[in-house]
C-alpha positions as CSV (number, residue, x, y, z in Angstrom):
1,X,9.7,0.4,7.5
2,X,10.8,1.0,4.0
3,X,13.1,3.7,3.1
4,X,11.9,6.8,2.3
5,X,13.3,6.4,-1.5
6,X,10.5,3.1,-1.8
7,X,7.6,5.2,-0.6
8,X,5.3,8.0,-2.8
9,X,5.0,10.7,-2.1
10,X,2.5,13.3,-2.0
11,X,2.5,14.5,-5.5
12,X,2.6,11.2,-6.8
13,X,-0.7,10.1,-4.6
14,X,-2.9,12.6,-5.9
15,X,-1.7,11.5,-9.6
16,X,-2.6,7.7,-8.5
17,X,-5.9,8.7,-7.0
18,X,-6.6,10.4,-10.7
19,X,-5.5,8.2,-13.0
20,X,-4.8,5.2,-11.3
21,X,-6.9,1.8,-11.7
22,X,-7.6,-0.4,-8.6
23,X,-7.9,-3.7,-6.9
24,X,-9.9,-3.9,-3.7
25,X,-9.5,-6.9,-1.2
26,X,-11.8,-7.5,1.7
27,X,-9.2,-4.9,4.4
28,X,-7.4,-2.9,1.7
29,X,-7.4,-1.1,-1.6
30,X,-4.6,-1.0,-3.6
31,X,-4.8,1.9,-5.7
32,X,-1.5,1.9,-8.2
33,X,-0.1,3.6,-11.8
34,X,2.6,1.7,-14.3
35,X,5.2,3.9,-15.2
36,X,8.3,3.6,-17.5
37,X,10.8,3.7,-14.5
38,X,13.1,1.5,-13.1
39,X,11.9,2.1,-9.5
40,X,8.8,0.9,-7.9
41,X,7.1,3.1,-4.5
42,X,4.8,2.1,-2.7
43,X,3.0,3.3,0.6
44,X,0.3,2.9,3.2
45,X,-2.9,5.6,4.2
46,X,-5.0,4.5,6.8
47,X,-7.9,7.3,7.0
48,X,-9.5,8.6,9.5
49,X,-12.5,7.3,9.7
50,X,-10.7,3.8,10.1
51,X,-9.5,5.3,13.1
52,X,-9.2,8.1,14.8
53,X,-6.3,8.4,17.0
54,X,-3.0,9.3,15.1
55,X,-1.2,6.6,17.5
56,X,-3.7,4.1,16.1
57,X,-3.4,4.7,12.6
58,X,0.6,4.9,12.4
59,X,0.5,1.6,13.9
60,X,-1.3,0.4,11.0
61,X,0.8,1.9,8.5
62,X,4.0,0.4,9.8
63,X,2.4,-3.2,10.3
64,X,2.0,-2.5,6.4
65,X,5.5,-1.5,5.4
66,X,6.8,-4.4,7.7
67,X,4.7,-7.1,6.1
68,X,5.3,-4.8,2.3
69,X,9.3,-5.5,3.1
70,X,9.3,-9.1,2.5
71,X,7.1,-8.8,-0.8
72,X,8.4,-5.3,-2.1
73,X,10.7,-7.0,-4.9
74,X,7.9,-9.1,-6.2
75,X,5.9,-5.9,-6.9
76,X,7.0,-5.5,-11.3
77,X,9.2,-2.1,-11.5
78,X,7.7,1.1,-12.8
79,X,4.9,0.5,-10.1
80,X,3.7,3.7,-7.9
81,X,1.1,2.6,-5.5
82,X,-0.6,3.1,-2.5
83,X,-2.4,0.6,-0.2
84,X,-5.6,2.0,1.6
85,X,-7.4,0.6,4.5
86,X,-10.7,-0.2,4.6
87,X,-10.8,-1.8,8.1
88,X,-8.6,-2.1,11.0
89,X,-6.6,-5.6,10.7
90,X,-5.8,-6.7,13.6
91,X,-3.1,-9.5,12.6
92,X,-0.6,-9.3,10.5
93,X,-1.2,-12.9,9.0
94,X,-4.2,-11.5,7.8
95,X,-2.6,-8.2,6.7
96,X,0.4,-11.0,4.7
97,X,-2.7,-12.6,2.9
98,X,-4.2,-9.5,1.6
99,X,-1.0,-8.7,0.3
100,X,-0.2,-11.9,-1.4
101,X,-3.8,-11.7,-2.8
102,X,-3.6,-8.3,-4.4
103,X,-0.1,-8.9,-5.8
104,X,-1.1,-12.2,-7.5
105,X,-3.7,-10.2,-9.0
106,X,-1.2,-7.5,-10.5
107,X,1.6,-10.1,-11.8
């Protein structure tokens, strides 16, 4: 998990969701804004309607930030994103590629 200091936060979502541009992969969207700071945050959502137990979707979320730990200082500073799931993944190889993808795509 990353600490809560790496993570947006709930202000900073709806401003991504507003202004933010996006890359989609085949499992997530990474939604994201480039800022002047020195800091970059980033964070998981898995909605609802991906699935619909609480116990399910947190499980999600922290298969993210543990595969997002290893890549997290490849992101380029000033980044505030937010990965959302499209699917359920159900590997975390799978959930390592996406990542890979979508950051190749932003450097």
């Amino acid at each position: 998990m990353l600490p809560k200091k790496n993570r947006v936060n709930t202000k900073e979502v709806e401003k991504i969701f507003k202004e933010g541009k996006f890359i989609n992969s085949p499992n997530l969207t990474f939604k994201f804004v480039l800022t002047n700071r020195e800091e970059r945050r980033i964070s998981f959502i898995a909605p609802k309607n991906i699935a619909k137990l609480a116990v399910k979707r947190n499980f999600l979320r922290r298969r993210g930030y543990s595969v997002l730990k290893k890549y997290f200082s490849d992101f380029p500073l000033g980044l505030i994103g937010v990965f959302v799931f499209k699917k359920p993944i159900n590997s975390i190889l799978e959930l390592e590629n996406e990542i890979k993808i979508i950051l190749a795509k932003i450097n």
